[in-house]
N, C-alpha and C positions, 0 to 999 in steps of 0.2 A: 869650674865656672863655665859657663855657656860662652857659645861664640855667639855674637852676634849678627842676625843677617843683615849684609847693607842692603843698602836701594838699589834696582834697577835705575843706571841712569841712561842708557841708549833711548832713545826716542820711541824707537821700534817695540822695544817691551812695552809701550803705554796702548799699543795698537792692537786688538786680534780680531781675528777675523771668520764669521763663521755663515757657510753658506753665502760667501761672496758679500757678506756683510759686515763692514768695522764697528768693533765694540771697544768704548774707551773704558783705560782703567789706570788705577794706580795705586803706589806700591804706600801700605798704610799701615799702621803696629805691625809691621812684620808680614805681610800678606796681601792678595791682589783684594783690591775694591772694584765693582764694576760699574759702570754710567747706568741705572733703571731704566735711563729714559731710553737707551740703545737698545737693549733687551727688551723692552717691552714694546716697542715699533717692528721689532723682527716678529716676535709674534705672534701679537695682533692683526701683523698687516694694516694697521688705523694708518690714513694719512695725518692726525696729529695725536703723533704719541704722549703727548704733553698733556695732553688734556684725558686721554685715557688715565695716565698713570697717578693724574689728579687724584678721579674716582675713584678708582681703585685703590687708592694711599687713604683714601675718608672711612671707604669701606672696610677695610682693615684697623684702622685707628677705633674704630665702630665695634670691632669683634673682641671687646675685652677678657681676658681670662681664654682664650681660643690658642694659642700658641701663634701670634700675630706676630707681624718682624717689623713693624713699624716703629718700637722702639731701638733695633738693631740698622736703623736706616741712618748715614750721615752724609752730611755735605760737603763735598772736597772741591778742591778746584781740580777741571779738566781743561782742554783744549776746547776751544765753541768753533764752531764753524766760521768764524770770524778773526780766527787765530790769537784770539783773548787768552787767559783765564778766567773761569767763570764758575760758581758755586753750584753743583751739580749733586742730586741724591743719585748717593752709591751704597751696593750690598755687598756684604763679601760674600763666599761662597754658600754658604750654608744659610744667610737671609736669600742670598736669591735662588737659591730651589723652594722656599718659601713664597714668594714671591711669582715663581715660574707657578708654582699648582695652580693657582688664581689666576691663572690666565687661558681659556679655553682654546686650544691650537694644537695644530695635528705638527708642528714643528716641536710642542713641548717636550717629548722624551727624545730624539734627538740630541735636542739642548742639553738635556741634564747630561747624556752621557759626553759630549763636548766638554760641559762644563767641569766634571770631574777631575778632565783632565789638565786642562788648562788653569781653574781656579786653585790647584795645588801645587802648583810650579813652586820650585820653591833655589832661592840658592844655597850652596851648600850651607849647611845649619843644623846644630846640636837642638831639636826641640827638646821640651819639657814633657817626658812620655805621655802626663797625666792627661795636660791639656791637647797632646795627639791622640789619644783615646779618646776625652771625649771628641775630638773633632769628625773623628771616623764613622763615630758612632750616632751622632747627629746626619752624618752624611749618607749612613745606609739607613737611617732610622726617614731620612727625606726620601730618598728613592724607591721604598717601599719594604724595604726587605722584611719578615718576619724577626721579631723580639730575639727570639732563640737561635735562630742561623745568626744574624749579628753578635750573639753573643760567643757562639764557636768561631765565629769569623776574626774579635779582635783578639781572642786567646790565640787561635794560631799567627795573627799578625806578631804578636808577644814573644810565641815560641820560636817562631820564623828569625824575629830580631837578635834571642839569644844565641841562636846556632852563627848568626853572621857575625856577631861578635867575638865568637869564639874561632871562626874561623881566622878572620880578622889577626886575631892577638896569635894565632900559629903559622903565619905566613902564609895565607890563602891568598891569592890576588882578588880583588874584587871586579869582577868584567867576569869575562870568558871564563876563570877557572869555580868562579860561582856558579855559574851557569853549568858548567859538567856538572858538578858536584850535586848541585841541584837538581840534575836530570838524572844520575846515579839512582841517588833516593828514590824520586817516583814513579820510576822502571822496577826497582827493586818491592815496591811498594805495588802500581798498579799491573803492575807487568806491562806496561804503556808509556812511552816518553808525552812530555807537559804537551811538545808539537804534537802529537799523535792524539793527546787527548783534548785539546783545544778543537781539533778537526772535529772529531767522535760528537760535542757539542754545537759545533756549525760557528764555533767563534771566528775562522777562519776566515767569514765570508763578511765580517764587520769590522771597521777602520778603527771606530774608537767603542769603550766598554767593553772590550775583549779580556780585558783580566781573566784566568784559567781561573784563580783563584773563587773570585767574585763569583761564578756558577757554577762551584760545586757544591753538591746535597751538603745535608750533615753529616752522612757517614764520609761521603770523601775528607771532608776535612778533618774529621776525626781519625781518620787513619792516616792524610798527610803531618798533623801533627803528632802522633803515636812514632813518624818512621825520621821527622827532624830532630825531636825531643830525645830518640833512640840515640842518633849519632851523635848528637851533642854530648850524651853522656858517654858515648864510649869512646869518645876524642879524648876526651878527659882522662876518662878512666885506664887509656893505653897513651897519656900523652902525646898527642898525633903531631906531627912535626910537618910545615908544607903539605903540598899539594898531593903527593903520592899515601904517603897518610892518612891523609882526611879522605881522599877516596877510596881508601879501604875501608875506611869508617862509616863514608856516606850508604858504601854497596851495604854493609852491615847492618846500619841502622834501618836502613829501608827493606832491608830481607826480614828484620823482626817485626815490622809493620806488615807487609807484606802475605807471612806466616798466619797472622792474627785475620788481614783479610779472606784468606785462603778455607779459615779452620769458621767463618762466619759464611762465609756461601756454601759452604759445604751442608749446612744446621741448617741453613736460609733460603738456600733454592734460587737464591737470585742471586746477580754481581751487584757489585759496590760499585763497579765505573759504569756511569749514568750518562745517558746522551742525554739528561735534564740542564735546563740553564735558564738563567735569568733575564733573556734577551726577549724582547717586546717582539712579538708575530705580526707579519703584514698588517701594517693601517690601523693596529693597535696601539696602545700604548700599556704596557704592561710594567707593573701592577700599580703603577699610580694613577692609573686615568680612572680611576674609579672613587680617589680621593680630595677631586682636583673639583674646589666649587666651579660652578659653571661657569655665570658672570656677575662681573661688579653689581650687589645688590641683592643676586641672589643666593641662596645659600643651599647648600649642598651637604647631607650626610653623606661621612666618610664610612669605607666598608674595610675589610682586614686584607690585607694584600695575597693575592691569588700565591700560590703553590710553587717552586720553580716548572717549567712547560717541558715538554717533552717533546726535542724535533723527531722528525719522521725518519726513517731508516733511510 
């Protein structure tokens, strides 16, 4: 049986704050909802966001068969400026990146990577994998990503989940000795620790969206999940017991992945660790801004989302 997640009830969860700006929300089937009319006055910048998010809520109602989030839009009570309750349209995470495209603002990809992180809070809670798959999957499917990286992306979230469970179930601590164990593997793997390769892509220098995970190529991921999937089976397969165990097993699985990279650059002429990533360039907005209709009324062909970029040496 599932746990069930309670309610945030401190006051302070119903508050966050971005760019010095509060955005109300609340805690609704299981998940944050956010005030539209908050988001959408950040922005715009309009002095009556209200009346923007009018338009923009017709306009969208208007774009039948378009994958519009007007019907994913509902009314909850928030706090008003008046210290009421008051019936307010909220989106959960994935209508409001919906939501966010339709809005022409050089703060919108900011936002989204904000929002990733914040609209996912979760407390602790056994989800239902299917319905976190799709949720993932809608979420990098909003933020641009390519069909095919997304689809490598939630198989190693998969493979990612069964190594931890099986760590789990052998006395692994979960904190710190995941975290070795984890960096074992991808040293073993890239010959580079995860810090060393976050750098190498310039995540370093970004507060939120910095997931190592989230910008790497295909082939990275296809070889970090080659070198998790590795040790997983050979835990197993030598019964791994605690922590000293599993890191014999992690060094191991990640030498067989690692092996496999070794014997492809060798044929290929190139490395697998890529200073490529998915992070938006100066005053860009990558790769959604190219998806993102203009303004309310007008409409805009979307285009297929650019490449991961390449930082500079």
């Amino acid at each position: 049986m599932s746990k069930k997640t309670a309610m945030p009830v401190k006051p302070e969860n119903h508050l966050v704050v971005f760019q010095e700006k509060a955005i109300r929300r609340t805690w609704h089937n299981e998940e944050w909802w956010f005030s539209i009319i908050d988001v959408v006055g950040i922005l715009s910048e309009t002095a009556i966001p209200k009346r923007y998010w009018s338009d923009l809520k017709r306009k969208l109602a208007q774009e039948a068969g378009s994958g519009q989030p007007y019907e994913k839009i509902v009314r909850l009570k928030l706090s008003a400026p008046d210290g009421k309750q008051r019936d307010t349209d909220c989106a959960n995470t994935e209508t409001l990146f919906r939501v966010i495209q339709s809005i022409p603002s050089p703060k919108a990809e900011p936002f989204k990577r904000w929002l990733a992180q914040v609209g996912y809070e979760r407390v602790k809670e056994i989800e239902n994998p299917e319905l976190s798959s799709a949720r993932a999957r809608e979420l990098y499917q909003a933020k641009g990503y390519p069909q095919a990286w997304i689809e490598k992306r939630l198989r190693s979230i998969s493979i990612r989940g069964e190594l931890t469970d099986e760590w789990k179930e052998r006395g692994v601590q979960e904190g710190k000795e995941y975290s070795i164990l984890t960096a074992e593997i991808a040293r073993a793997t890239f010959g580079v620790t995860p810090g060393a390769h976050s750098r190498l892509k310039g995540l370093d220098k970004v507060k939120t969206g910095n997931n190592l995970r989230d910008h790497m190529t295909d082939l990275e991921l296809i070889f970090t999940m080659l070198g998790e999937a590795g040790t997983t089976e050979i835990a197993r397969r030598k019964d791994a017991q605690g922590f000293a165990d599993n890191r014999k097993a992690a060094k191991e699985g990640g030498t067989i992945a690692g092996d496999a990279r070794k014997a492809l650059e060798a044929k290929s002429g190139k490395p697998v660790v890529s200073k490529d990533n998915y992070l938006a360039p100066p005053s860009t907005a990558l790769p959604l801004k190219e998806i993102a209709p203009a303004l309310p009324g007008k409409k805009k062909a979307a285009s297929r989302p650019k490449k991961p970029r390449s930082t500079k040496a």
